[in-house]
C-alpha positions in Angstrom: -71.5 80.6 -55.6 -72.4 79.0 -58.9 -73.0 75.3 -57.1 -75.3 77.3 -54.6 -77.3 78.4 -57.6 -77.6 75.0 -59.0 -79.1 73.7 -55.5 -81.5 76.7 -55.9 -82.3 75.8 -59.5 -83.1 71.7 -58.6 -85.4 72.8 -56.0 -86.9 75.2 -58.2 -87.1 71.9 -60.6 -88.6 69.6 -58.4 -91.4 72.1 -57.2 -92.4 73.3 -60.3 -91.1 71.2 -63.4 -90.7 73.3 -66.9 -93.0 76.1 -65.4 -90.3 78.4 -65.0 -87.5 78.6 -67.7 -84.2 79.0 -66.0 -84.4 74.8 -65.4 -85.7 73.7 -68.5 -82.9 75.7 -69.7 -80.3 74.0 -67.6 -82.0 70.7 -68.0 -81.6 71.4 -72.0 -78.4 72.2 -71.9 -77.3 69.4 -69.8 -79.8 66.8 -72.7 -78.3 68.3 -75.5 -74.6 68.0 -74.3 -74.5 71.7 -74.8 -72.2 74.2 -72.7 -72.5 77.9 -70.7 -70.1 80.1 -70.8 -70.1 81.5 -67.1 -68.2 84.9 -66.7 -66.5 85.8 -63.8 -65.7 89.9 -64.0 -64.3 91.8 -61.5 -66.4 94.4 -59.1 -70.2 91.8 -59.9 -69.6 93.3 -63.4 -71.5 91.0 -66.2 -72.7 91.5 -69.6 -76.3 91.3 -69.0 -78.0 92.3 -65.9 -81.4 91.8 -64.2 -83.5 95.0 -62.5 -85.6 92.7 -60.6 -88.6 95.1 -60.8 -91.7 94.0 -59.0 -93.8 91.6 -60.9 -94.4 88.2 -61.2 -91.0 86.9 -59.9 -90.6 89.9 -57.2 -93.2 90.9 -54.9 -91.2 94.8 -54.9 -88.3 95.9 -56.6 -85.0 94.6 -56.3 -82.8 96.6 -58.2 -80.4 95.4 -60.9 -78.5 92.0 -59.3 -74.9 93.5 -60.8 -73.4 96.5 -63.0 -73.4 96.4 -66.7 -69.8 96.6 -68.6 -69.5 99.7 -71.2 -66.8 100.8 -73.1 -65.5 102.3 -70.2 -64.7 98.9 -68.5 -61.0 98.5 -69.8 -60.3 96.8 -67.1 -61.7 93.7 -68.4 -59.3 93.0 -71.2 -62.4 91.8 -73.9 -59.7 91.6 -76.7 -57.5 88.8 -74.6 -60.4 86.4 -73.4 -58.6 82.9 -74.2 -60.0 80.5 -77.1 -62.7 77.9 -76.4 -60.1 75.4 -76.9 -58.1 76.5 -73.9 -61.2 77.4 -71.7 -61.7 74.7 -68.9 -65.1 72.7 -69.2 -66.7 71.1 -67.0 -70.2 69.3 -66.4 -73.3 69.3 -64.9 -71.5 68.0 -61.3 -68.4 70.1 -61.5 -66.2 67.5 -62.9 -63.7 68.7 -65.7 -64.7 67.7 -69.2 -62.4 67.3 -72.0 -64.1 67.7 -75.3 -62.6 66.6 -78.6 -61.0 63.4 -77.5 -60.8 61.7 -81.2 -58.1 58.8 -81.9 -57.6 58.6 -85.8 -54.0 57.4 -85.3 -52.4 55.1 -82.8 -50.3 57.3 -81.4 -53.3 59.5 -80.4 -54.5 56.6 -78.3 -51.3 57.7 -76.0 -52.9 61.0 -74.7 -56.6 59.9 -73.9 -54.9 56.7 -72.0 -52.8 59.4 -70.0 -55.5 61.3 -68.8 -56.8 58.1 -67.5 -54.6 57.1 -65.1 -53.6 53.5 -63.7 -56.0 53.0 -60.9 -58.1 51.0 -63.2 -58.4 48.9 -66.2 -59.4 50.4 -69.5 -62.6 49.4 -70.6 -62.9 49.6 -74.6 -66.5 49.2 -76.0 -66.8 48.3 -79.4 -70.6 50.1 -80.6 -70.6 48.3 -83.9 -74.5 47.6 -84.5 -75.1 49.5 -81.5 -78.2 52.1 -81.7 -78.0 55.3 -80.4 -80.6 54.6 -77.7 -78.1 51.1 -76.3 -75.0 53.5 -76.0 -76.8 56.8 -74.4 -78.6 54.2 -71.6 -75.0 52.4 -71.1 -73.2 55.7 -70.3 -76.1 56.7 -68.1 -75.1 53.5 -66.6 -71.2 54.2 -66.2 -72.1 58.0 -64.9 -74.6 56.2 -62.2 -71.9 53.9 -61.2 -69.1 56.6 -61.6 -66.9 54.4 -64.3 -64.4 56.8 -66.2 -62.0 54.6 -67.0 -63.7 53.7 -70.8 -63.0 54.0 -74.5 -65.6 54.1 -77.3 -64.8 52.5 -80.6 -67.0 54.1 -83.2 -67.3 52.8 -86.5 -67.3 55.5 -89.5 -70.9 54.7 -90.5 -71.8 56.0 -87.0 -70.3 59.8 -87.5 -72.4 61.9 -86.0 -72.8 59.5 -82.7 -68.6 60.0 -83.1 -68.9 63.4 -82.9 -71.6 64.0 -80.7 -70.0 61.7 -78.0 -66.8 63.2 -78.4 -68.4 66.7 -78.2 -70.0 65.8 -74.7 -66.5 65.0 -73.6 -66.3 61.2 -73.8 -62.7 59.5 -75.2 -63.4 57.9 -79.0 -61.5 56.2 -81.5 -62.2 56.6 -85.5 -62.3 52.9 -86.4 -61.7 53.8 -89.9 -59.0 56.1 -89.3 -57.1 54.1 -86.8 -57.6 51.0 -88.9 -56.0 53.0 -92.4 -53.5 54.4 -90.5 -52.5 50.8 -89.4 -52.7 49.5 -92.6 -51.4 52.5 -94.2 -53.7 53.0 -96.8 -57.5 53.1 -97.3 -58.8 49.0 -98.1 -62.8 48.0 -98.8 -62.0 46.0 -95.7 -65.4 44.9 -94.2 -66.6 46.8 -90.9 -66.0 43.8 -88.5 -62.6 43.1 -89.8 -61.3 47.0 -89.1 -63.6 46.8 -85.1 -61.3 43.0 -84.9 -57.9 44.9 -86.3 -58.8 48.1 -84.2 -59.0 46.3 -81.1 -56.0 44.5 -81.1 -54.0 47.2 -82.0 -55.8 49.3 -79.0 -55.1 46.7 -76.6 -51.4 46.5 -77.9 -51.5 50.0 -77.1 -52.9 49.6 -73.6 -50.3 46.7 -72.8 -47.4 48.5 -74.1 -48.3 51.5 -71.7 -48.7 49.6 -68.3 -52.7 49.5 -68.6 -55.1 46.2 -68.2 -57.9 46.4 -70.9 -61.4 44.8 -71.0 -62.4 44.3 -74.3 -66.6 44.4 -74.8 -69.4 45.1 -77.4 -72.0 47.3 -76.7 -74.7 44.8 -75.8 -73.7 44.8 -71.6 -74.8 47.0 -68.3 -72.8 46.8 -65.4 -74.8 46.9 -62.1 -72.0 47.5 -60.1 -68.6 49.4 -60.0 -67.0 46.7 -59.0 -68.1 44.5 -62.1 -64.3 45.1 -63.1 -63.0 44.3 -59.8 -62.0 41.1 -57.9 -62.5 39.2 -61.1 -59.5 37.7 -62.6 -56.3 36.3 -61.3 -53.5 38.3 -60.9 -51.0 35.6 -62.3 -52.9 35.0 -65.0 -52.6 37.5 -68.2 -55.6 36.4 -71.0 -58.8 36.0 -70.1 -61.4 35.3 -72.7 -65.7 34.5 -72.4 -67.2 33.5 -75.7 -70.6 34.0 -74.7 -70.1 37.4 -73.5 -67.7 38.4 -76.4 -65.7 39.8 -73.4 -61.7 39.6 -73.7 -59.4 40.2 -70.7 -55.8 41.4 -70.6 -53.2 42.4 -67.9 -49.9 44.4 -69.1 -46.7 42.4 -68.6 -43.5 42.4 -70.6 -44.7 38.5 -71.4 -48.4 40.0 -72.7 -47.1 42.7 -74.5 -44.9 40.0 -76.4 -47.5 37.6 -77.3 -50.1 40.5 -78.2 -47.4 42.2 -80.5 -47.3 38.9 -82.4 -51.1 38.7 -82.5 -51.6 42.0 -83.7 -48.9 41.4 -86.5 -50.7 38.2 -86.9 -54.1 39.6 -87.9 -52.3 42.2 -90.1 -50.6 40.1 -92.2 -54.2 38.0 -92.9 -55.8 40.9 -93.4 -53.2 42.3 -95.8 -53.8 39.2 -97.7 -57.3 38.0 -97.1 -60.0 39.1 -100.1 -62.7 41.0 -99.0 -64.9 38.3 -98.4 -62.8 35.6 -96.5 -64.6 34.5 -93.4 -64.1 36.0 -89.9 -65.5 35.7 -86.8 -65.4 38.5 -84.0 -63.0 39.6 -82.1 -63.2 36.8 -79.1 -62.7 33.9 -82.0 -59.9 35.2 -83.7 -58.5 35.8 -80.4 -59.0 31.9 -79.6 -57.8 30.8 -82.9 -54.6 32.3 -82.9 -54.1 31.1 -79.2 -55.1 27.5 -80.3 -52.0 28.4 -82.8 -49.6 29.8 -80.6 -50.1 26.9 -77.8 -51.2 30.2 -75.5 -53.8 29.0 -72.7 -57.1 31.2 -72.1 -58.7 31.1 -68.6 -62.1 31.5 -69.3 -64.3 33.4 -67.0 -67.1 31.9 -65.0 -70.0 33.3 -67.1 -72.8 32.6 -64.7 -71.3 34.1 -61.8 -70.1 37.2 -64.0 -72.7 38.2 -66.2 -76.3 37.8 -66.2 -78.1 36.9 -70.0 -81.2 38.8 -70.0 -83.2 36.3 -71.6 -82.9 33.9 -68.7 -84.8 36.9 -66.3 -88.4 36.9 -66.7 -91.0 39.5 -66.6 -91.6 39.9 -63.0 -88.7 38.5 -61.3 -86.6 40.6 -59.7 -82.2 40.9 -60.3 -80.4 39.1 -58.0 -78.6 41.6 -55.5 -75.2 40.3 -56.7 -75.5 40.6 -60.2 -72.8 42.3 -61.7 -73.7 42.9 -64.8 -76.3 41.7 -67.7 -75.7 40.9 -71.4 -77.7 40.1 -74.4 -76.8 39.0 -77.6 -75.8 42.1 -79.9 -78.2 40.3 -83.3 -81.4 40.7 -80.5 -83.8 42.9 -81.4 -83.8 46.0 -80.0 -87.1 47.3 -79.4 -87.2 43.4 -77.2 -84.1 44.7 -75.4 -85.3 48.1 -74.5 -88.1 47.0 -73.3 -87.1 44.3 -71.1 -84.6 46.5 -69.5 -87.6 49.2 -68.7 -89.4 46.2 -67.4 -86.4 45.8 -65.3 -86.2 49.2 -64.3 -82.3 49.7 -65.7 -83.8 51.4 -68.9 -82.9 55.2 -67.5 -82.8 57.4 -70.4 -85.6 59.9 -70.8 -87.7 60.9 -74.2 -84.6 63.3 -74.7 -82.0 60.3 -74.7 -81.0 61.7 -71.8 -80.1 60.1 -67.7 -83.2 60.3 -66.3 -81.1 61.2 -63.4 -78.0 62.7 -62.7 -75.9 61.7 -59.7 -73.0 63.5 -59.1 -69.9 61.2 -56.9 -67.2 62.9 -54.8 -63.8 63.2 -56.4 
C-alpha cells in the first residue's frame, strides 16, 4: 500500500513540482536525511485523519479516509510501542537502513563489516580534505550505481559530516577515536598520520575477517559497478597505484601476516616519531615499507583503470569504458565541480541532494 502511494506521490511530482505539499514534503524529508514514522493500526485506525470535504482537492465529499484512535482504543497498546532504536528504517526505495553505524574502536569495525557480507570487496574512502559537496555527489554516485559495500573514514574536524552521514544510515569510522584507541591514549599526532594509521589498522581488520579492501581518498567517481570487478589478479595479494592514491588487498593467511607486521610497523614509528617528522600518504608508506620488507607491489594499469579529469576537455565526451575518473585531492574545488557539471556526473541538487533517485532490485 505505502509503495503504491509513493508511485501516486512521483506522478503528482512530476505534473506539478512543489505546487502541492505532500511531495515537497517527501522530497524534504528524503534531502534532509530525515525519517516518517508510518503507523500501521489495526481496523484503518490512525492518529490523524482526513474528512475529504469538497474543496479544492475534492470535487464532493469524501468522508474521513480512516477512524481516529481515543482512549477507548486499548487495543493498541500505546504504552508498549518499541524504542526508535529497535524500530526498522528504511529509505526512500524500501531498502533497510541502519542508522548509527559509528566505529570509535577497532573491534566496532567487526559489526558494520558483518552486515556487509562477502560478495564484494570493501571499499574504504578516506574524506580527509574532502568538502561536503565531493562526498554528497560521490554517494549519489554509489546509490546510482547501487555500491553498498563502502566505509567512510571521517576525520574529527569533519563532526557534523560524521554524524550527519551516519544519521542517514551510511557505515563511518571516528578517525580520532579509532586512531586513540590504537595507540591507547590521546597524541597531537598530525591528521594525515591518524587517516595513514587508521587505514592500516582497518584493512588489518578487513584481512583478518576474510574481506578484500580497496583503499581510496575521496577525490574518485566510479562510472560503473563493475569498476571494482575484473580488475586484479586473483594470485596476486597487494596491489598499489600511486597516481590514484588507490591500494589494493586480497585476505589470505599470507596478507594478513605481512599486513599485521605493517600495521605494527607504522605504530612503533609513530609511537616514536615527533610531531613533525615527515610522511607521505597512505600509498608511500605503504611502498616504503614494501621496499623494506623485499614485498613486491603489482601496480595497476592507471590509464586503463581510471580516467584524470584534467586530461578531458570541455566538450569531449567520456569514453563508454571508463571506469572511473580521479583528480588530484590539492585541486581546487570550485575547478572540479565544475568540470564534472560540464561533464554531466555533477548530480547533486541546490539541497546537496541526488538529483535523482533510482531505486535497484534486491
Amino acid at each position: 500500500m505505502l509503495l503504491v502511494s509513493m508511485q501516486v506521490t512521483n506522478g503528482w511530482y512530476r505534473k506539478m513540482g512543489e505546487r502541492i505539499w505532500t511531495p515537497w514534503f517527501i522530497k524534504f524529508i528524503h534531502s534532509q536525511g530525515y525519517f516518517n514514522i508510518y503507523t500501521n493500526f489495526l481496523h484503518e485506525r490512525a492518529l490523524s485523519i482526513s474528512h475529504r470535504d469538497a474543496g479544492v482537492d475534492y470535487k464532493r465529499s469524501a468522508g474521513p479516509d480512516s477512524q481516529l484512535l481515543d482512549r477507548n482504543s486499548l487495543d493498541i497498546g500505546h504504552f508498549e510501542m518499541q524504542p526508535l532504536s529497535k524500530l526498522r528504517w528504511y529509505d526512500f526505495c524500501f531498502r533497510e537502513v541502519i542508522p548509527g553505524r559509528v566505529a570509535k574502536k577497532l573491534d566496532e569495525v567487526g559489526p558494520i563489516l558483518q552486515a556487509m557480507g562477502k560478495q564484494k570487496p570493501v571499499l574504504l574512502v578516506s574524506l580527509l580534505k574532502a568538502s561536503e559537496g565531493m562526498v554528497r555527489n560521490l554517494i549519489c554516485h554509489f546509490e546510482k550505481l547501487d555500491i553498498q559495500n563502502y566505509i567512510f573514514l571521517v576525520p574529527r574536524s569533519k563532526s557534523d559530516l560524521l554524524l550527519d552521514l551516519a544519521r542517514r544510515g551510511h557505515p563511518v569510522i571516528d578517525v580520532e577515536g579509532l586512531f586513540d584507541s590504537i595507540m591507547r591514549s590521546k597524541t597531537s599526532s598530525p591528521e594525515l598520520i591518524k587517516d595513514i594509521m587508521v587505514k592500516a589498522y582497518v584493512v588489518k581488520k578487513c584481512l583478518e575477517s576474510g574481506f578484500d579492501s580497496w583503499v581510496v581518498d575521496w577525490n574518485i567517481l566510479p562510472l560503473s559497478n563493475k569498476f571494482l570487478l575484473n580488475s586484479t589478479d586473483s594470485k596476486q595479494e597487494f596491489y598499489i597505484d600511486k597516481g590514484l592514491g588507490l591500494f589494493i588487498s586480497r585476505s589470505s593467511s599470507s596478507s594478513c601476516k605481512i599486513w599485521g607486521k605493517f600495521a605494527a610497523n607504522l605504530e612503533s614509528l609513530v609511537s616514536e616519531a615527533s610531531p613533525s617528522s615527515e610522511y607521505g600518504n597512505f600509498v608511500d608508506e605503504v611502498s616504503k615499507f614494501s621496499e623494506r620488507q623485499g614485498l613486491k607491489l603489482k601496480s595497476l594499469d592507471e590509464a586503463s583503470f581510471a580516467l584524470k579529469l584534467e586530461s578531458i576537455g570541455v566538450n569531449q565526451t567520456l569514453p563508454k569504458n571508463t571506469r572511473m575518473i580521479s583528480w588530484s585531492t590539492e585541486a581546487e574545488t570550485d575547478s572540479v565541480r565544475n568540470h564534472l557539471q560540464e561533464l554531466g556526473i555533477w548530480i547533486i541538487d541546490s539541497d546537496s541532494s541526488c538529483k535523482a533517485v533510482i531505486c535497484h532490485q534486491s
